[in-house]
C-alpha positions as CSV (number, residue, x, y, z in Angstrom):
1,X,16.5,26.8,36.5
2,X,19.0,25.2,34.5
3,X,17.3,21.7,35.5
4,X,14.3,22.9,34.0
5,X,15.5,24.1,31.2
6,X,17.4,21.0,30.5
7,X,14.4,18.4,31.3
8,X,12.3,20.6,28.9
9,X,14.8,20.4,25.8
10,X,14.9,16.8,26.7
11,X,11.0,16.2,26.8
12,X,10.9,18.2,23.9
13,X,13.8,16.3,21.6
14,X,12.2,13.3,22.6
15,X,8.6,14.0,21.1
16,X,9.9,15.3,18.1
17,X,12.0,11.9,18.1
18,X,9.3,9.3,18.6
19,X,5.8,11.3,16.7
20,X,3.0,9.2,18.2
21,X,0.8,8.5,15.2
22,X,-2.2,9.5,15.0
23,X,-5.4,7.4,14.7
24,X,-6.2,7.1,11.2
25,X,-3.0,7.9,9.5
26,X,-0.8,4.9,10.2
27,X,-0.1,3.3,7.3
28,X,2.1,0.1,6.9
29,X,4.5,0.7,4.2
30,X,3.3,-1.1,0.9
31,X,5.5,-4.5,-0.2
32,X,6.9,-4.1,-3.6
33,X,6.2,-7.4,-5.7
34,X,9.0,-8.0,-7.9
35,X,7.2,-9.5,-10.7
36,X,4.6,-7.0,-10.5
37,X,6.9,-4.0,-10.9
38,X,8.7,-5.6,-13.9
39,X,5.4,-6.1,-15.4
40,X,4.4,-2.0,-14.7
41,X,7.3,-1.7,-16.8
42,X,6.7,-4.0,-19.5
43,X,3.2,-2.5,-20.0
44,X,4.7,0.9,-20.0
45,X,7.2,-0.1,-22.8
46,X,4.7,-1.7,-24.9
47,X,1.9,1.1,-24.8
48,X,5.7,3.2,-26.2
49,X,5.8,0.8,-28.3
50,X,2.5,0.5,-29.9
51,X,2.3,4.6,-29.9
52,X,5.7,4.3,-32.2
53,X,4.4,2.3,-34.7
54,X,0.9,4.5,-35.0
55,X,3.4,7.5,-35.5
56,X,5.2,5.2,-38.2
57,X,2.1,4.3,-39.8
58,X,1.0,8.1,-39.9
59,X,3.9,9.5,-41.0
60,X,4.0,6.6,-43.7
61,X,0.8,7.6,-45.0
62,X,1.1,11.3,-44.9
63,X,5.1,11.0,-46.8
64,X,2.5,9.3,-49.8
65,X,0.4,11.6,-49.7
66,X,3.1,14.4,-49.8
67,X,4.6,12.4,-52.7
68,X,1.4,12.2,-54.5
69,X,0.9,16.0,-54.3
70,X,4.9,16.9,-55.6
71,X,3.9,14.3,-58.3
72,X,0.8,16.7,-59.4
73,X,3.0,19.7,-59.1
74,X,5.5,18.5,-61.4
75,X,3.8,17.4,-63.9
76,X,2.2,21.0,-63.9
77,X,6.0,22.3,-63.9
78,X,8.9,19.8,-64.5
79,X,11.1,22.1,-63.5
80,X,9.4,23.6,-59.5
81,X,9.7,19.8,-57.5
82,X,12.5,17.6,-59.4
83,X,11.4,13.9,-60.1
84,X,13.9,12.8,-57.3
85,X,11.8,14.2,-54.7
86,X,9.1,12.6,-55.5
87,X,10.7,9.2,-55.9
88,X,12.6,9.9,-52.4
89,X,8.9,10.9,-50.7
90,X,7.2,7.6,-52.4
91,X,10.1,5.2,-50.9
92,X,10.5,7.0,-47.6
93,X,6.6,6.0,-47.5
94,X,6.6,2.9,-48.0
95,X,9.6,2.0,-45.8
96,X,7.1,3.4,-43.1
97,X,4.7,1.9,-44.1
98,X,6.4,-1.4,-44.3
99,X,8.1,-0.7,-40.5
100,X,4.8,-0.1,-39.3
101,X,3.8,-3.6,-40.1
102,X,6.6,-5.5,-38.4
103,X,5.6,-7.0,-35.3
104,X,7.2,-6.8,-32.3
105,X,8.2,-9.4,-29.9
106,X,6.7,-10.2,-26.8
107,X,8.9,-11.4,-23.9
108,X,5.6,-13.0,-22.0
């Protein structure tokens, strides 16, 4: 009985060792290209990138706008939005809108 018992923990360690695949789902692992995955990355960092440079250009824009309207509301009331913060909101703006326009390199 023992025997048995033994030869059956044995037959069954072994299959759950050694799966037998079955037909249709053996794969062969895929190679990784060095080049290629270096290049994933570089196109992943670029479209970063080019999505910080919209946001600068955006934010450049909308800072100008922003000025423009504190600009309205203090000539209304000198005293509600000081002159400073307009200034600050016009230059902010245009330093974004002048990053914006840097390019960035390309290490192709």
């Amino acid at each position: 009985m023992k025997l048995i018992r033994y030869l059956y923990i044995a037959l069954i360690s072994y299959s759950y060792s050694n799966p037998v695949p079955i037909e249709g789902e053996f794969r062969r692992a895929p190679t990784v290209n060095p080049n290629q995955s270096l290049a994933n990355v570089q196109d992943f960092i670029h479209v970063i990138a080019s999505f910080m440079v919209n946001l600068l250009f955006l934010s450049g824009i909308a800072l100008l706008i922003g000025s423009l309207t504190q600009y309205i509301e203090h000539r209304k009331n000198p005293m509600n939005p000081p002159l400073s913060k307009v200034v600050t909101l016009f230059i902010l703006g245009i330093c974004l809108l002048g990053a914006s326009f840097i390019p960035f390199p390309n290490a192709k």
